[in-house]
C-alpha positions in Angstrom: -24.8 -22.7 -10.0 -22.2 -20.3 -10.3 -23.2 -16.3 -9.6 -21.1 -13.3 -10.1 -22.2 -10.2 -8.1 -21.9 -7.7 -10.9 -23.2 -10.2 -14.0 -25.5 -12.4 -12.4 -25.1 -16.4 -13.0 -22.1 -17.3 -15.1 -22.5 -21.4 -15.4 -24.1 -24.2 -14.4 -21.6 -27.3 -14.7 -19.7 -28.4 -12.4 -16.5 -26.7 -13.6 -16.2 -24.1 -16.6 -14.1 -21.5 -17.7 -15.2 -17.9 -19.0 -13.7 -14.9 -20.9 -16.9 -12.8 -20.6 -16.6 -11.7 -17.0 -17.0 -7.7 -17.2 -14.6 -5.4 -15.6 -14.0 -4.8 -11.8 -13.8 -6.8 -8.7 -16.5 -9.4 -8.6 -17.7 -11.8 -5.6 -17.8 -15.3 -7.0 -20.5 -17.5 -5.6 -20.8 -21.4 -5.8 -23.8 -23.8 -4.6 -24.1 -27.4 -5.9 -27.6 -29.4 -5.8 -28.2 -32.9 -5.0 -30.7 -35.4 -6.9 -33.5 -34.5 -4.4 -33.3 -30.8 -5.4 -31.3 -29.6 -2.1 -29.1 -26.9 -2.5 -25.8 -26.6 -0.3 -24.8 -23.4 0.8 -23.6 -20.6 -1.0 -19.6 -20.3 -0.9 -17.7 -17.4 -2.4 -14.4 -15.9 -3.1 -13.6 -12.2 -4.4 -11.7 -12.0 -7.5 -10.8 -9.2 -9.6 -11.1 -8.9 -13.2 -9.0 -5.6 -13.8 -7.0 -4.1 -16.7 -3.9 -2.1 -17.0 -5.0 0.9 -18.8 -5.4 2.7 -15.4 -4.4 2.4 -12.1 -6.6 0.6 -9.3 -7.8 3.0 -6.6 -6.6 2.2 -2.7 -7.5 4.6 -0.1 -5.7 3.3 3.5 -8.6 4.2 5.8 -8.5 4.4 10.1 -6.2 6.3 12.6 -2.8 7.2 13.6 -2.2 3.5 12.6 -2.8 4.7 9.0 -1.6 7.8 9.0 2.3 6.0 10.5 2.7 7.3 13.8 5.6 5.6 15.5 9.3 6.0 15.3 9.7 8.6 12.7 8.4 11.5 14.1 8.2 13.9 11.2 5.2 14.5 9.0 7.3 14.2 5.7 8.7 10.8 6.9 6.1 8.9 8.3 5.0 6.1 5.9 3.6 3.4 8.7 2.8 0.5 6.2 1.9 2.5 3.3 5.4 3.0 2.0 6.7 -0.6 2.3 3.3 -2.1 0.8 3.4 0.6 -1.9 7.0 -0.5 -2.8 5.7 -4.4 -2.7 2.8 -3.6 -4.9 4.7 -2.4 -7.5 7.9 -4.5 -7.9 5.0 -7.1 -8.2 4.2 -5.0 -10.9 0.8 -4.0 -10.0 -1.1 -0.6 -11.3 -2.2 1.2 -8.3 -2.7 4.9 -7.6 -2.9 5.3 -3.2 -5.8 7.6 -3.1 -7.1 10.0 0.2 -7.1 13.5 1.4 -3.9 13.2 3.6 -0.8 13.1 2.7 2.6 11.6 4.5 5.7 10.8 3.9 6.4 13.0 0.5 10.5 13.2 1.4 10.9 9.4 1.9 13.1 7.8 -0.5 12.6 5.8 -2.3 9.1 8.0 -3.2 6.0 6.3 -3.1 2.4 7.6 -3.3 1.9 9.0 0.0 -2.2 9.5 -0.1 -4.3 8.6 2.6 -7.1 9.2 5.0 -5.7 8.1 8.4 -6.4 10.7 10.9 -4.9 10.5 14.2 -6.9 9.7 17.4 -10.6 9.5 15.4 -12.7 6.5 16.4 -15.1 5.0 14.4 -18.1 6.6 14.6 -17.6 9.1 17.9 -16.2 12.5 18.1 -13.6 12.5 20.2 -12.0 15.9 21.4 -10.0 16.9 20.4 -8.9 15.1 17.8 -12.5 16.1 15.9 -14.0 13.1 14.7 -15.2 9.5 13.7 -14.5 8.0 10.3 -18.4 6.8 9.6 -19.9 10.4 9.1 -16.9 11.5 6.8 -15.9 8.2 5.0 -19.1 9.8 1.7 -17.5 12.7 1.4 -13.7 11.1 1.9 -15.0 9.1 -1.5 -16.9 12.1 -3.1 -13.2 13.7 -3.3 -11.2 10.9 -3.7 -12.4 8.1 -5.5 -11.8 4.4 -5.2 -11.8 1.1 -5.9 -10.3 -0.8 -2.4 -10.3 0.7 0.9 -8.2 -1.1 3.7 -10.3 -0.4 7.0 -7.9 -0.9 10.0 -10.3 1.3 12.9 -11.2 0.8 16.5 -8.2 1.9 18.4 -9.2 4.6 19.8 -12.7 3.6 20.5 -11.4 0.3 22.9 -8.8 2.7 24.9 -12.0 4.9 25.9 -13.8 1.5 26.4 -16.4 2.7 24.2 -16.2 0.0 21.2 -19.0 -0.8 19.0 -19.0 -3.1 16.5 -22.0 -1.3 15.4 -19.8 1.4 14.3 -17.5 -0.4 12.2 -21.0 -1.7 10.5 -21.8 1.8 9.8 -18.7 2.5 8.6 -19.5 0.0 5.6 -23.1 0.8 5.1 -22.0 4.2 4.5 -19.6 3.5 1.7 -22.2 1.1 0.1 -24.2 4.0 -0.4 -21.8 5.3 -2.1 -21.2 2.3 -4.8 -21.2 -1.6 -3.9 -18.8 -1.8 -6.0 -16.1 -1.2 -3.5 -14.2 -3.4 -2.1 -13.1 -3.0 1.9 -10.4 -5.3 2.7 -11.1 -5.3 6.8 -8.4 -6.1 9.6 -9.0 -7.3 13.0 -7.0 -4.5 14.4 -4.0 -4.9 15.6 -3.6 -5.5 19.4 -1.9 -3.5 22.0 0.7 -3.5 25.2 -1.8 -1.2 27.9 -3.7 -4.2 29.0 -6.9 -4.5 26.7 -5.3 -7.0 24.5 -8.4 -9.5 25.2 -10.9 -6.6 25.3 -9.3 -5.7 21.4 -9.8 -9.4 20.7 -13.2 -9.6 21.6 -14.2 -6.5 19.8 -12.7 -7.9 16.4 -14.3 -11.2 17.1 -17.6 -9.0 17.0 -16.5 -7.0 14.2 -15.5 -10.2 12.1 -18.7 -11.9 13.2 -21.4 -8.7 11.9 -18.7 -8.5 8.8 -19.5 -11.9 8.0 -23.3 -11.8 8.1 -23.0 -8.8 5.5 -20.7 -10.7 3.3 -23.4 -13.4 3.2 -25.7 -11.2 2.2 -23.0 -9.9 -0.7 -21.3 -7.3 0.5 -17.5 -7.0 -1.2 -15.8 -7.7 2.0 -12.7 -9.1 2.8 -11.4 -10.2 6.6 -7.4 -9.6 6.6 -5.5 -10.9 10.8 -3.8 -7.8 11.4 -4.0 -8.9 15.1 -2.2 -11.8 14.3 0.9 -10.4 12.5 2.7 -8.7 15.1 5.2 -9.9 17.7 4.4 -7.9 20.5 7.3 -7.8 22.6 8.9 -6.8 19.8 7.3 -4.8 17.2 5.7 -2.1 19.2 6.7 1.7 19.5 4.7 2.5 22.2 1.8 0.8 23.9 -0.9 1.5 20.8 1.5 2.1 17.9 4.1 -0.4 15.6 7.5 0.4 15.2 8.9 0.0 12.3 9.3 -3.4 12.0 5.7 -3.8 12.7 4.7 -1.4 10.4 6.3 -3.6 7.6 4.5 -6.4 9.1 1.3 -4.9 8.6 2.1 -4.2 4.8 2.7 -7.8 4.5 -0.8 -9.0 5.4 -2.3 -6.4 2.9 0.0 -7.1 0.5 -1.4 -10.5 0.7 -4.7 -10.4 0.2 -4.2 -7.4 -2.1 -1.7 -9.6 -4.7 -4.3 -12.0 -5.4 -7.2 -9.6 -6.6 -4.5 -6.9 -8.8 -3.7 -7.9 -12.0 -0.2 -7.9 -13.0 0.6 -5.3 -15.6 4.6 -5.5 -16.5 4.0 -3.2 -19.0 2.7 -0.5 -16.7 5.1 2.2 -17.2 3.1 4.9 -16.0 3.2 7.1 -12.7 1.7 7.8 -9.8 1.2 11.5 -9.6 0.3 12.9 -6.2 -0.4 16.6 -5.4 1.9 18.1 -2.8 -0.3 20.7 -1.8 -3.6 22.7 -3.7 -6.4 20.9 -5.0 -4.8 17.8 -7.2 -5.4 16.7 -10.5 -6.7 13.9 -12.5 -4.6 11.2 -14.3 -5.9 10.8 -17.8 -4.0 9.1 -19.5 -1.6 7.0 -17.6 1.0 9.0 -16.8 -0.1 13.0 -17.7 -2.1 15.2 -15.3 -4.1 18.3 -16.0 -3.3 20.5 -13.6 -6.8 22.8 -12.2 -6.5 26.6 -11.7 -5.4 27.6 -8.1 -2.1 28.4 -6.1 1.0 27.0 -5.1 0.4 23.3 -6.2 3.2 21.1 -6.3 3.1 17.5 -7.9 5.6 15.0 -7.4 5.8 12.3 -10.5 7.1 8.8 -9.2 8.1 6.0 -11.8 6.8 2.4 -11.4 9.7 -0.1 -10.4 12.1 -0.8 -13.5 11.8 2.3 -15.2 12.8 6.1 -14.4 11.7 9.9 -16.0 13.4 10.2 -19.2 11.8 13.8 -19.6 8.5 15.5 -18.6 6.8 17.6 -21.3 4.7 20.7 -19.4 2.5 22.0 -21.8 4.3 19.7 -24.9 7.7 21.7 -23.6 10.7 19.4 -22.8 11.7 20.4 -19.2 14.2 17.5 -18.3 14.2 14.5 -16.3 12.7 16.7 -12.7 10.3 14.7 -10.4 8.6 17.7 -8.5 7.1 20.4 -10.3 5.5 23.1 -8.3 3.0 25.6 -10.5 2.4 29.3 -8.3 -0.9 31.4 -8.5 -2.5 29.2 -11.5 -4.8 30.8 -13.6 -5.2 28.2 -16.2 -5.3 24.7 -16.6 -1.4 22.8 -17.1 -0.8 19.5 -18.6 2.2 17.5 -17.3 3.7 14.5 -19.5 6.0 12.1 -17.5 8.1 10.0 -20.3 9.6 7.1 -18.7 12.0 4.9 -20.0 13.2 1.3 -19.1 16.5 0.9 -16.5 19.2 -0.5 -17.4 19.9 -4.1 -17.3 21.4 -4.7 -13.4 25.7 -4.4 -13.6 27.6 -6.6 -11.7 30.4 -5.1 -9.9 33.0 -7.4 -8.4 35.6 -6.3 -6.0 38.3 -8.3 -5.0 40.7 -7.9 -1.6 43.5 -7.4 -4.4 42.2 -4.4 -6.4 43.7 -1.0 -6.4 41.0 0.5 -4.9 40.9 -1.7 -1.8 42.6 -0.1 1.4 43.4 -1.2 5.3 44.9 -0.4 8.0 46.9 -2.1 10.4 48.1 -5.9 9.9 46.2 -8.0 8.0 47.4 -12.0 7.7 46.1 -14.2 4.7 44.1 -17.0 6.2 46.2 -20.4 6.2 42.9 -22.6 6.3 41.8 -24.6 3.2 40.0 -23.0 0.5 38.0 -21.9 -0.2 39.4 -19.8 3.1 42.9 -19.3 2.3 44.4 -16.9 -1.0 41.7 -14.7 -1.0 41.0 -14.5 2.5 43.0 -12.6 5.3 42.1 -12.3 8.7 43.3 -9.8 11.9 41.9 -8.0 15.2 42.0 -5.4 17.6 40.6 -2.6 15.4 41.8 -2.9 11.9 39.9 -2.2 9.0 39.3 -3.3 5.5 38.2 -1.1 2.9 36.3 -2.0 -0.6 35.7 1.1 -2.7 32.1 0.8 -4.6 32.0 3.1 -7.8 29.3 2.0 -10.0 29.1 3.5 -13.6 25.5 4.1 -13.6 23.4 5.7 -10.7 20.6 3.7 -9.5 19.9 0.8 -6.4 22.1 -1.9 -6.2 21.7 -4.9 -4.2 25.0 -5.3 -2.4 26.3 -8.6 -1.4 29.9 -10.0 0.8 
């Protein structure tokens, strides 16, 4: 028997192939029955059954740890793992649109979407002064205004350095967005762990966590476990005693990035952005790559291209306004639409420079290197503070990947 949470049972041979699945993110379940009418147990697997036509929702969901705090201490710069698994998601060329209340990181280059709901110092469930509040109370209405379809749960910091963990909370946490649609999909860590001397108490509290987790999934819930706990190096990938560094950070990405790769579908031909507001109340992409612009004051948008492609021109209200990327609208008294046109980059350009060009400089005394080749013509050699200059002037503007 094969079951599908959203369409019922799909099959009942042993293997079988279908085209008929409807759209989303479905849990897969598998049982087999022997010749006295036993059943094994169930076994499942999430898949995803998405198309390209619009983005797939992800709202990164927990603390500081979401929100990036570590070693870039300004607002418009911290990324944490959202900016590096953005930037993997796409140059895997998959759809997605970052979704969340929060915003951080807008200046980083290269841009990514910057959305998020990580608040700093919040718990799971408990307020905690004075940082205001626990994530299960707020995660409805986090949902109500922001929308979407995967939500990567990383909570429980906070709670273990008050020694107040409770599993229970974490439960809560995902009752509370069932209620909002079962149709979401929480990708859960075991949190990462920590340098303050409550690694073991962290690991026993996501040992509970993943235990209650799995009992829910069981019972259908559209949960997957991710081993954020597992992917750091903690004498070296720690900021402080609770937070990554950077390295860690990127880390982190990796394991979402993961789990995420194999439910996305790939879409090459996504050539769409991700429009985030700035500031104000936002706007809706519809379609791929325009945005309606609501009434209100001093919004700012920031378009961002999908890997391989740039802005060719954006069209604000079907008026040609050049190849801009941030486009800020004052006192708005009617609605605006934006319409990013993107065009394919260029085929990548090789650039080869050679010790012999004309652009190539030194100082000091330089020997050529009387070893074998492929060490000896084009090779040279020398010490105590000389240098070697290789002037890089590419024809076209864009990232290169540089190589010596």
């Amino acid at each position: 028997s094969w079951r599908s949470s959203r369409d019922g049972v799909i099959g009942t041979a042993a293997s079988f192939s279908t085209s008929a699945l409807s759209e989303g993110i479905h849990t897969i379940y598998f049982k087999v029955q022997d010749n006295n009418g036993v059943w094994s147990p169930e076994v499942h697997m999430i898949i995803g059954h998405l198309g390209c036509s619009v983005p797939v929702r992800i709202m990164p969901l927990g603390d500081s740890i979401t929100f990036g705090y570590g070693e870039i201490p300004s607002t418009d710069l911290i990324t944490g793992y959202r900016q590096p698994l953005y930037q993997a998601l796409i140059n895997a060329d998959h759809y997605v649109d970052f979704s969340g209340g929060i915003y951080a990181g807008q200046s980083v280059v290269p841009l990514f979407d910057f959305d998020h709901e990580g608040h700093g110092g919040w718990g799971a469930k408990r307020v905690r002064p004075p940082y205001g509040g626990g994530i299960a109370p707020y995660i409805q209405s986090f949902l109500a205004a922001n929308p979407s379809d995967i939500i990567l749960l990383h909570i429980g910091t906070n709670d273990i350095s008050d020694n107040a963990e409770n599993p229970a909370d974490v439960m809560e946490i995902l009752s509370n967005i069932d209620l909002v649609s079962q149709d979401i999909t929480v990708i859960l860590a075991r949190i990462i762990s920590r340098n303050d001397g409550k690694a073991l108490q962290t690991t026993q509290f996501n040992n509970a966590v993943e235990a209650a987790a799995r009992v829910r999934i069981a019972n259908g819930d559209k949960i997957i476990i991710v081993n954020q706990e597992g992917a750091l190096n903690y004498s070296v990938d720690m900021w402080d005693m609770l937070h990554p560094n950077n390295a860690g950070y990127g880390k982190m990405a990796n394991v979402w990035f993961d789990t995420l790769h194999g439910i996305l579908p790939v879409c090459p031909q996504a050539s769409a952005s991700i429009i985030s507001a700035i500031a104000g109340t936002g706007g809706t992409v519809s379609p791929a790559g325009a945005i309606t612009v609501p009434s209100g004051n001093n919004q700012t948008f920031m378009i961002i291209p999908n890997s391989g492609y740039h802005i060719s021109d954006v069209l604000v209200d079907n008026v040609s306004s050049g190849a801009i990327s941030t486009y800020t609208f004052e006192n708005v008294t009617a609605n605006h639409t934006i319409q990013a046109v993107f065009a394919p980059d260029a085929p990548p350009q090789e650039i080869i420079i050679d010790n012999r060009d004309a652009s190539v400089s030194y100082t000091g005394t330089w020997a050529i290197s009387g070893a074998s080749n492929p060490y000896a013509i084009d090779s040279v050699w020398s010490r105590d503070g000389t240098t070697y200059t290789w002037t890089f002037t590419p024809a076209v503007s864009g990232n290169y990947d540089l190589s010596m």
